[in-house]
Kinemage of the C-alpha trace (Angstrom):
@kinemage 1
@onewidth
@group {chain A} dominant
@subgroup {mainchain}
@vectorlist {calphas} color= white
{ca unk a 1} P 1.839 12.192 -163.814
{ca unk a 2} L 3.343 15.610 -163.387
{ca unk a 3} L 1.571 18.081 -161.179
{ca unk a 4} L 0.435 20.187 -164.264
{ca unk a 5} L -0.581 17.050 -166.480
{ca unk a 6} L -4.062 17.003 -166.980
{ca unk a 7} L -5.559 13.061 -166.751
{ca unk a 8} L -8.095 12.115 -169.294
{ca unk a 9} L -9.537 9.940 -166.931
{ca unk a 10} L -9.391 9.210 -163.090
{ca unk a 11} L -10.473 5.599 -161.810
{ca unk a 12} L -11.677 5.346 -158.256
{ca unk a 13} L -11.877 2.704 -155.868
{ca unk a 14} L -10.206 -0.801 -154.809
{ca unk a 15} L -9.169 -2.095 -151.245
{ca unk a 16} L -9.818 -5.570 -153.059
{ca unk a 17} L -8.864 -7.482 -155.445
{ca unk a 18} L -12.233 -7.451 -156.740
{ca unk a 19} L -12.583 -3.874 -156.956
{ca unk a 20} L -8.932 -3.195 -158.188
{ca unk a 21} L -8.476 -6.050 -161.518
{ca unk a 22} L -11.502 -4.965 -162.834
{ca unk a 23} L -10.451 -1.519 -162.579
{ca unk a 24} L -7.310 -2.311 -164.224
{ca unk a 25} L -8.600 -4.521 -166.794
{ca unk a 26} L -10.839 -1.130 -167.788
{ca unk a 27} L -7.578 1.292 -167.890
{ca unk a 28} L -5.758 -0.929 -170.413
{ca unk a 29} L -9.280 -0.940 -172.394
{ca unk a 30} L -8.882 2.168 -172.599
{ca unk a 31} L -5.083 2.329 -173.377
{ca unk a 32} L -5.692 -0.236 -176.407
{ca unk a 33} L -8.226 2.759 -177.834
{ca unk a 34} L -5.754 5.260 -177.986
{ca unk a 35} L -5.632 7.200 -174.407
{ca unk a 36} L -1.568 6.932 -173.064
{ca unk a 37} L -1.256 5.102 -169.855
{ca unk a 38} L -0.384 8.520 -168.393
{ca unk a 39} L -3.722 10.064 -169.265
{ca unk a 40} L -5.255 6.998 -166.958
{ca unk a 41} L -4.944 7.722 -163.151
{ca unk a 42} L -5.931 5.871 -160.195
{ca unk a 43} L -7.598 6.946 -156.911
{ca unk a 44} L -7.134 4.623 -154.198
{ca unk a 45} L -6.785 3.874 -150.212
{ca unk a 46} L -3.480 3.509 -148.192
{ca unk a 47} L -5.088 0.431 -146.892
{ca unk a 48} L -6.057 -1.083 -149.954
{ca unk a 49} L -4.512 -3.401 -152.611
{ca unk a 50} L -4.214 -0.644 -154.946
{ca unk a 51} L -1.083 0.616 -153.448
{ca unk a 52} L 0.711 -2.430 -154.698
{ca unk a 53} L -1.348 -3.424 -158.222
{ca unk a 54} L -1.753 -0.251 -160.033
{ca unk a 55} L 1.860 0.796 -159.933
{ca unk a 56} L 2.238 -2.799 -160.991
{ca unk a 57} L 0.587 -2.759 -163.381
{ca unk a 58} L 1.807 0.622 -165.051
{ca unk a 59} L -0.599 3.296 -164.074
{ca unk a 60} L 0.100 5.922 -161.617
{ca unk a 61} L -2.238 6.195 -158.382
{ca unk a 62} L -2.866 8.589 -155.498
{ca unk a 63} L -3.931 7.194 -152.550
{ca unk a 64} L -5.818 8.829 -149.648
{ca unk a 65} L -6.065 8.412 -145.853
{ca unk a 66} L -9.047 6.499 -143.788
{ca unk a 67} L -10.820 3.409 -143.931
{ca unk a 68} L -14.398 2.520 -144.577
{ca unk a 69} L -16.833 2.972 -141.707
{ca unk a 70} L -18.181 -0.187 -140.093
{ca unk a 71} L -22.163 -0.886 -139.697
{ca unk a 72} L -22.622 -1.260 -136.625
{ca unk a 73} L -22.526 1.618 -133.283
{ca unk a 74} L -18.092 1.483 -132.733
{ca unk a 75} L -16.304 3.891 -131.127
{ca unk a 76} L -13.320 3.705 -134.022
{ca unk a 77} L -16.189 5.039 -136.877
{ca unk a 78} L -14.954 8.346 -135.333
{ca unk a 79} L -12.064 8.168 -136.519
{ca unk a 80} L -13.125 7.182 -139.934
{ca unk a 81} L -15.775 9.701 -140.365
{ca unk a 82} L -12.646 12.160 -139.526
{ca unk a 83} L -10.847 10.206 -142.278
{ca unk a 84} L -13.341 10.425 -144.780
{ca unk a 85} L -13.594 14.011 -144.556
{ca unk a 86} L -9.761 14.423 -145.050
{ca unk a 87} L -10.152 11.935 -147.905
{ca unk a 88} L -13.101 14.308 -149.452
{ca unk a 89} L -11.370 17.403 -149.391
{ca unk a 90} L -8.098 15.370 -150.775
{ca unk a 91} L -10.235 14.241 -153.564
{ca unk a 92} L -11.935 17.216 -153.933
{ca unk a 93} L -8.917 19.213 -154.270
{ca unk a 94} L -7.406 16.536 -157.089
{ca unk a 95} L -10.505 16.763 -159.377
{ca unk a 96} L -10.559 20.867 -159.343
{ca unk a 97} L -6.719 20.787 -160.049
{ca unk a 98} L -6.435 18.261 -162.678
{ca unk a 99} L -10.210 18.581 -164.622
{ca unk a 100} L -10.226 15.310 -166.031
{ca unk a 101} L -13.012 14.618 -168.868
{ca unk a 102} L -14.329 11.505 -167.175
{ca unk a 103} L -14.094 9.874 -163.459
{ca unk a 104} L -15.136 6.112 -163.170
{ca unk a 105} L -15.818 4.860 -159.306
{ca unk a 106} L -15.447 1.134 -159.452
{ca unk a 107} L -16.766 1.188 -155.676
{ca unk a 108} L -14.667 0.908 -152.473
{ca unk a 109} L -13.822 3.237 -149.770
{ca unk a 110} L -12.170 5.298 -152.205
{ca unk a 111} L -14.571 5.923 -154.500
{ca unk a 112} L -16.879 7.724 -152.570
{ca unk a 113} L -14.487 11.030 -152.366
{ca unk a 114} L -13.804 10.714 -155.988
{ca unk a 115} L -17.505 10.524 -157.106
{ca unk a 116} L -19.004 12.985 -154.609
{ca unk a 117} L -16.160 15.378 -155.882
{ca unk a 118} L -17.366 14.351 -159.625
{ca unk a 119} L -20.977 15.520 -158.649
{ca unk a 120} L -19.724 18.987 -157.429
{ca unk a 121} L -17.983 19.517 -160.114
{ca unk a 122} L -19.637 18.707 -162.388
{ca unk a 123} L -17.266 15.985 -164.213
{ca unk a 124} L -18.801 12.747 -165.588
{ca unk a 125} L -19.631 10.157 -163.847
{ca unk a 126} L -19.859 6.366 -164.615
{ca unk a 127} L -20.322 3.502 -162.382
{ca unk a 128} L -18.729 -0.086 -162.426
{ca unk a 129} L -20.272 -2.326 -159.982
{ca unk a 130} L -19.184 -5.833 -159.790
{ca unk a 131} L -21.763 -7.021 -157.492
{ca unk a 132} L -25.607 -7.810 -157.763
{ca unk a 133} L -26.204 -5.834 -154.894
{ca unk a 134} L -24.523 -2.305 -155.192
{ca unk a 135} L -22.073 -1.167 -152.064
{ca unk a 136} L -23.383 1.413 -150.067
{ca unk a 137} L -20.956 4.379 -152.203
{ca unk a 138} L -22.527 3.611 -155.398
{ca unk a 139} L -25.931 3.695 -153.800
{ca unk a 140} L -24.876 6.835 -153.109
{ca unk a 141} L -24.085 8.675 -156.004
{ca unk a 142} L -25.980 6.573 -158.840
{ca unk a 143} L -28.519 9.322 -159.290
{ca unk a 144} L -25.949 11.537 -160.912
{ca unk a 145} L -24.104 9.067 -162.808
{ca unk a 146} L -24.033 9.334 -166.956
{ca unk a 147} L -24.311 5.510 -166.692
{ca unk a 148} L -23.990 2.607 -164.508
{ca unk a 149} L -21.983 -0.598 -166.446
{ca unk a 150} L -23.111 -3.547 -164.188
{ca unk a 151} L -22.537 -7.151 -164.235
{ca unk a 152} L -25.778 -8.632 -163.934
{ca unk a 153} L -29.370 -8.052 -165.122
{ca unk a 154} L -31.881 -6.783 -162.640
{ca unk a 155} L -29.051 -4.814 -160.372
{ca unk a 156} L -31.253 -1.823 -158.526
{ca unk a 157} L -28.910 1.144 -160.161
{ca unk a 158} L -30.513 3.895 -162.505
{ca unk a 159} L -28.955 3.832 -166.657
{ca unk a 160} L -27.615 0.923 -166.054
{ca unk a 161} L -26.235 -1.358 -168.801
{ca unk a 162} L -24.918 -4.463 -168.314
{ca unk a 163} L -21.103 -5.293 -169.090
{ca unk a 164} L -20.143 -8.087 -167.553
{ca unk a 165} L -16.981 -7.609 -164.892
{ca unk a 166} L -14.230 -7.475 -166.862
{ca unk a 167} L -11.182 -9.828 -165.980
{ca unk a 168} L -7.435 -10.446 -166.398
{ca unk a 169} L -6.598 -11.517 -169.914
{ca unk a 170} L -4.465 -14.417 -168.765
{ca unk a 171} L -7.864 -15.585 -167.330
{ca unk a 172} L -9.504 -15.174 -170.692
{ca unk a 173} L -7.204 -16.772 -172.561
{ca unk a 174} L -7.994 -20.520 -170.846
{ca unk a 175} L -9.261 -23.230 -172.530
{ca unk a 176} L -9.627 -25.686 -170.301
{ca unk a 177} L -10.155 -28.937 -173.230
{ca unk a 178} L -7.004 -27.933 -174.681
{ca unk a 179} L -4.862 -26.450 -171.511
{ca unk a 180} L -6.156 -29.116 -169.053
{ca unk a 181} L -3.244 -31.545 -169.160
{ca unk a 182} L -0.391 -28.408 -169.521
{ca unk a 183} L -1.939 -26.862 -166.679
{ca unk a 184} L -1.977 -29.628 -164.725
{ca unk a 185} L 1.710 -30.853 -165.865
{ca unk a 186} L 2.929 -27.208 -164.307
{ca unk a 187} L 1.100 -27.834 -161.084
{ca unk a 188} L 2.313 -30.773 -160.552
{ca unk a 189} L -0.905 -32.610 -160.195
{ca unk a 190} L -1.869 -36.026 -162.166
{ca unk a 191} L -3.143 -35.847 -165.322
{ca unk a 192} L -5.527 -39.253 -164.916
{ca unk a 193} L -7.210 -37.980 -161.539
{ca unk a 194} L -10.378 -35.696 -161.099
{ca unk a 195} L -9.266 -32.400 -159.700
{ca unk a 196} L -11.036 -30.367 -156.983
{ca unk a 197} L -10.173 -26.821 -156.520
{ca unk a 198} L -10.830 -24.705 -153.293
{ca unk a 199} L -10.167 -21.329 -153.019
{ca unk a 200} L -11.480 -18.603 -150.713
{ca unk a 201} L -9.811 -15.659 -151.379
{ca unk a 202} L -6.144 -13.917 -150.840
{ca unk a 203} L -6.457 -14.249 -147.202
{ca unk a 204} L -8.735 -17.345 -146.891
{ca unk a 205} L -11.990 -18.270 -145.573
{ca unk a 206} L -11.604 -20.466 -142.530
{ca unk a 207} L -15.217 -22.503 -142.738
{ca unk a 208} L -13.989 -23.093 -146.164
{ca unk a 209} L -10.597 -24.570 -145.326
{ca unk a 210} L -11.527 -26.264 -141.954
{ca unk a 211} L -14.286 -28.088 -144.034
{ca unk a 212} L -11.857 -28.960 -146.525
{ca unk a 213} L -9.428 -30.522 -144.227
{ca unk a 214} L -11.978 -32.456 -142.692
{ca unk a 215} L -13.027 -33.492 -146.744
{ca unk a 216} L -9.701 -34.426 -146.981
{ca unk a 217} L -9.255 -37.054 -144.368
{ca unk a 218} L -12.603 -38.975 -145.427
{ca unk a 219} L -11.243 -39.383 -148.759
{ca unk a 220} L -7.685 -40.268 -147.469
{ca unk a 221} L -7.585 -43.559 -149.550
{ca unk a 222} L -8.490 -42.436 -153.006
{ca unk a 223} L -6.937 -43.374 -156.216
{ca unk a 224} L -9.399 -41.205 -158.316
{ca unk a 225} L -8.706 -37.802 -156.532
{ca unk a 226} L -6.834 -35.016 -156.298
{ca unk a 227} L -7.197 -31.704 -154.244
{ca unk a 228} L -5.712 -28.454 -154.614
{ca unk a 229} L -5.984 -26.328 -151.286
{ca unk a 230} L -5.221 -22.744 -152.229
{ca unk a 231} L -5.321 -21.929 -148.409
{ca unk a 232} L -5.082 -17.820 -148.102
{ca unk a 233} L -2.118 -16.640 -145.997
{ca unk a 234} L -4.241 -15.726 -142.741
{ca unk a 235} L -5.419 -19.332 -142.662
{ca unk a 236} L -1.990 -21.099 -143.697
{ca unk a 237} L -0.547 -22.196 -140.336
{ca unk a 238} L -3.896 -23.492 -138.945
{ca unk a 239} L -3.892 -25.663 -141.867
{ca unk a 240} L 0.108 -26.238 -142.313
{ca unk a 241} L -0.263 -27.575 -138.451
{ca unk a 242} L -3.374 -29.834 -138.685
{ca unk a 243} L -1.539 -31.567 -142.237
{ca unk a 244} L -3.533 -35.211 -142.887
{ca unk a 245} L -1.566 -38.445 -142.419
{ca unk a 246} L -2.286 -39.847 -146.173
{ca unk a 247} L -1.414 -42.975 -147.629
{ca unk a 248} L 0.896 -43.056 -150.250
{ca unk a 249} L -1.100 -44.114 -152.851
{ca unk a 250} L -3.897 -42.480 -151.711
{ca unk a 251} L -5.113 -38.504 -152.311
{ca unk a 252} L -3.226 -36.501 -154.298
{ca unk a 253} L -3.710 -33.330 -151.385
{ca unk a 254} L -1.515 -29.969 -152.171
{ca unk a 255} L -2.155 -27.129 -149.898
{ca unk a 256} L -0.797 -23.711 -151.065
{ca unk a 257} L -1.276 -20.516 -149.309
{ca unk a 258} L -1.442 -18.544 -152.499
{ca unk a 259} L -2.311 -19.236 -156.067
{ca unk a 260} L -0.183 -16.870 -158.158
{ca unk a 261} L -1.613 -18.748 -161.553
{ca unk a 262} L -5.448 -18.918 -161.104
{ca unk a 263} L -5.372 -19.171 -164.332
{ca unk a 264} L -3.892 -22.707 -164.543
{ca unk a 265} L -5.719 -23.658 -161.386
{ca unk a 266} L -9.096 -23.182 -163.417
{ca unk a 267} L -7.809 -25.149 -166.462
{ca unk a 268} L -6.100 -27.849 -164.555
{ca unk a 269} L -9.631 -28.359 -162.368
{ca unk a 270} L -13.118 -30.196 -163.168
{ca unk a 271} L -14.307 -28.693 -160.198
{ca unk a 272} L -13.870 -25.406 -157.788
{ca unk a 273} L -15.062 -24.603 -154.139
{ca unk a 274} L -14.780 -21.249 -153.506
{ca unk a 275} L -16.113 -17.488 -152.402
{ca unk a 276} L -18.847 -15.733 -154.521
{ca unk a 277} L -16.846 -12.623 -154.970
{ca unk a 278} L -17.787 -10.567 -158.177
{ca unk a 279} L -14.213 -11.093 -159.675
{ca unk a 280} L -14.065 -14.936 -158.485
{ca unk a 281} L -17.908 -15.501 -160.067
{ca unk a 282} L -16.201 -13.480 -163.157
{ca unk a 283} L -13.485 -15.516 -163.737
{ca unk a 284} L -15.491 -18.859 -162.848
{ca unk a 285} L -17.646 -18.272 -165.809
{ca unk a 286} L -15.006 -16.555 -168.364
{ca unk a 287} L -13.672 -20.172 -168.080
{ca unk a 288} L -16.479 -22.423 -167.568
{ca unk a 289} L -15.945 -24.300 -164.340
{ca unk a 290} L -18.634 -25.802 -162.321
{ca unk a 291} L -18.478 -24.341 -159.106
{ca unk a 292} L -19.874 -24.930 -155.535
{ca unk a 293} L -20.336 -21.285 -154.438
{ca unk a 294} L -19.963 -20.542 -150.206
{ca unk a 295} L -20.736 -17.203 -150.388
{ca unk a 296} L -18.889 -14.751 -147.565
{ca unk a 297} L -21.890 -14.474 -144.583
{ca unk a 298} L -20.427 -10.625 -143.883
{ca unk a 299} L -20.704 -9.557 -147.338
{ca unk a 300} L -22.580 -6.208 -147.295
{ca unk a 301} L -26.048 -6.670 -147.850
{ca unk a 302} L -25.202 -10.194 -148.599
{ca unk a 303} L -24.402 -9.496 -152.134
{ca unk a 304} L -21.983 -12.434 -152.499
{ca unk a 305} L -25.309 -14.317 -152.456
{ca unk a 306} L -27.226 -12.984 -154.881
{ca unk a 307} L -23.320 -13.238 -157.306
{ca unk a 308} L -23.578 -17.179 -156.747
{ca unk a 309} L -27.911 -17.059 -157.558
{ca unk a 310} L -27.115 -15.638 -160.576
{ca unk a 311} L -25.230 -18.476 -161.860
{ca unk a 312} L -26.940 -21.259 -159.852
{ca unk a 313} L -30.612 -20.301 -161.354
{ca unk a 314} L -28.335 -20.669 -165.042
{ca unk a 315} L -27.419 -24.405 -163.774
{ca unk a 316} L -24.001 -23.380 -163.703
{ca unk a 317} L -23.214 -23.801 -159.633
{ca unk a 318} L -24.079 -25.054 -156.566
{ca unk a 319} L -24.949 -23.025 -153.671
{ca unk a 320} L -24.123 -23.959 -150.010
{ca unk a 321} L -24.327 -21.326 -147.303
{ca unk a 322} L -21.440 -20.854 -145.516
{ca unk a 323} L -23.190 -21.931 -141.522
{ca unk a 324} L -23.836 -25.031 -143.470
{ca unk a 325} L -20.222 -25.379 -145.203
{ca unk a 326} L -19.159 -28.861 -142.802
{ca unk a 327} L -16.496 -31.408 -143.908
{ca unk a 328} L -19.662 -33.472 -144.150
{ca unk a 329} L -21.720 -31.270 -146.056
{ca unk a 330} L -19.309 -30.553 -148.147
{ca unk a 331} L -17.774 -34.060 -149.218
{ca unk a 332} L -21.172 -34.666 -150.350
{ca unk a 333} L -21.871 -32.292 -152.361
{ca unk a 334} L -18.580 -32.642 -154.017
{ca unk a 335} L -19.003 -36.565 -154.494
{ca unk a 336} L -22.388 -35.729 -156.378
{ca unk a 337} L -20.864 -34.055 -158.644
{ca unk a 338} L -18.096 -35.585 -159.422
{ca unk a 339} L -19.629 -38.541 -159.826
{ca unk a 340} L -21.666 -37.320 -162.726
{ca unk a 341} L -19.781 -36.495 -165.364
{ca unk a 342} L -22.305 -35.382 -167.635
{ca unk a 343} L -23.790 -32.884 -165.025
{ca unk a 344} L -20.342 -31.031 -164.757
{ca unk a 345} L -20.233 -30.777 -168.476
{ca unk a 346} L -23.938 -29.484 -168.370
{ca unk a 347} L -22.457 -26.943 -165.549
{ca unk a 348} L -19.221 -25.849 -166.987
{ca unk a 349} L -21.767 -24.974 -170.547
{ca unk a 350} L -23.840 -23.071 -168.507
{ca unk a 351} L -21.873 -21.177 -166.217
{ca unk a 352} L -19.659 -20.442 -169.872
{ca unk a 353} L -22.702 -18.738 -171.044
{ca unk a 354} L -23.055 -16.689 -168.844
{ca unk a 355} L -19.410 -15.458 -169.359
{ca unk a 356} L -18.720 -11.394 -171.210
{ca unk a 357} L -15.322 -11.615 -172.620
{ca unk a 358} L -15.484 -8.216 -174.057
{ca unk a 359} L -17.068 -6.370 -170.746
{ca unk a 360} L -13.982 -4.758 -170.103
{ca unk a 361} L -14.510 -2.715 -173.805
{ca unk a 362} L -18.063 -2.672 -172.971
{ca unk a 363} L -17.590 -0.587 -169.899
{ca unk a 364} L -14.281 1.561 -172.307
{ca unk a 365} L -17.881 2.177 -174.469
{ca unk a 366} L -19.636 3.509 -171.430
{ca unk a 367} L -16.650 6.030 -170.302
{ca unk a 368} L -15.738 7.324 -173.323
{ca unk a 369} L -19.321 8.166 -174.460
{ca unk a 370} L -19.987 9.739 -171.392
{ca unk a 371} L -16.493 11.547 -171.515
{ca unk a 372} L -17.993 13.002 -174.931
{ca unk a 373} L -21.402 14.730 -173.363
């Protein structure tokens, strides 16, 4: 976007995953209704995922300095108070330059600069929060927003309508009855097997995966199983050292430190372990698995909680807190389940249900109306 070029809209936030696909999956809602991908730009950290996705994925992004400040008394929250400020004045400075007609903070570090400079100057303001529990920026600003697009009923922000979180098309396009076999075919895992699914996230979760490994060795001899360990890069050579003797003709076990095709992974599966991230609880229902939810124990204001009640009060999960996530624990829970059939069908409907397919036009809806006041 050249210097003079004035942006129709300006999406903050990220430093996730889970804050940057939705925000994607909103600016090529927005492209489909008529506003050129160089109208659409992105506010982001140095830190953050951002850096690497947007320009991915065609839009052009500006990305400021600092990092978020931690809660709790720590002598580097100097420094990011002194980042913040830079990152305010950055923000502050893009906004009064380039005038868009519409700024949406999709939460983040990054947001916060972007929607405090929205507020001064008077620019609208909408809000897309992913989580049950807003983060502490959107808490923030919410007064002054035009509206808040949120994913699930009852979240404590004022105008807000819910959405959904929107997600990757690829995601939206499974269908697990017809894809299951494909999917599986292109994994390389059996087509006459159950398949269990554990995921924690791009960088892992370590309860999760320890757990898992111990899973793994009690179910060493059988026939009927297969697990897919999508093992997060920090996590890989713990679990790459401390590999399972298995039989043969025993468990089907592949460990992966990334899962580039989640989408496959979700068709190919009958059931998933994994994180209660807003995009993972997302995509969980836009396909319909039955899930057993560990929810992240440092999750601000334990929002990743309250993500998994929402769909565990609809029947469509199981919750099991992460101090209580054990190789024991966990094998049973899994066995349960697997073992009735009809329950995971009952599950998968639910959690489906619960699913917005269109939220990323929903939330298109939101900006645009408020880009018209």
């Amino acid at each position: 976007m050249g210097r003079g070029t004035r942006p129709w809209a300006i999406i903050a936030g990220g430093g996730t995953g889970g804050h940057v696909t939705p925000a994607i999956a909103i600016a090529r809602a927005l492209v489909a209704r008529g506003h050129p991908a160089d109208t659409i730009h992105f506010v982001g950290s140095r830190r953050g995922i951002e850096a690497r996705m947007v320009p991915d994925a065609g839009f052009a992004v500006t990305l400021l300095p600092g990092r978020g400040i931690q809660r709790r008394l720590a002598l580097d929250n100097l420094g990011a108070v002194v980042g913040l400020l830079v990152a305010l004045v950055r923000a502050f400075v893009l906004v009064a330059r380039r005038r868009p007609r519409v700024i949406v903070s999709v939460g983040g570090y990054a947001s916060a600069p972007c929607s405090i400079a929205a507020v001064l100057l008077r620019v609208p303001l909408v809000l897309a929060e992913q989580n049950a529990v807003p983060g502490a920026a959107h808490r923030l600003v919410a007064r002054f927003a035009r509206a808040s697009a949120v994913t699930f009923e009852g979240t404590p922000l004022p105008r807000a309508v819910v959405t959904g979180n929107p997600v990757r098309p690829e995601i939206l396009a499974v269908d697990r009855e017809r894809g299951r076999h494909a999917a599986r075919a292109e994994l390389g895992l059996p087509a006459d097997r159950q398949v269990l699914l554990t995921i924690g996230g791009s960088l892992g979760a370590r309860h999760i995966n320890v757990a898992v490994l111990g899973a793994v060795r009690r179910w060493a001899t059988r026939r009927d199983l297969a697990v897919r360990q999508v093992v997060g890069r920090r996590d890989w050579e713990l679990v790459d050292g401390d590999r399972p003797r298995l039989p043969a003709d025993g468990l089907v076990w592949h460990p992966v430190p990334f899962e580039d095709r989640v989408d496959l992974a979700l068709a190919a599966t009958d059931l998933v372990v994994c994180r209660a991230g807003a995009s993972t609880v997302a995509e969980v229902t836009a396909v319909g698995v039955p899930a057993v939810f560990v929810p992240f124990p440092g999750a601000a204001e334990d929002h990743q909680t309250a993500n998994a009640r929402a769909v565990v009060d609809a029947g469509g999960g199981v919750l099991l807190p992460d101090a209580e996530c054990t190789a024991e624990r966990l094998a049973a829970e899994v066995e349960a389940l697997l073992a009735d059939p009809g329950r995971l069908a009952l599950m998968g409907k639910a959690a489906h249900a619960l699913a917005r397919p269109d939220a990323a036009e929903r939330v298109a809806t939101l900006v645009e109306g408020a880009a018209a006041s």
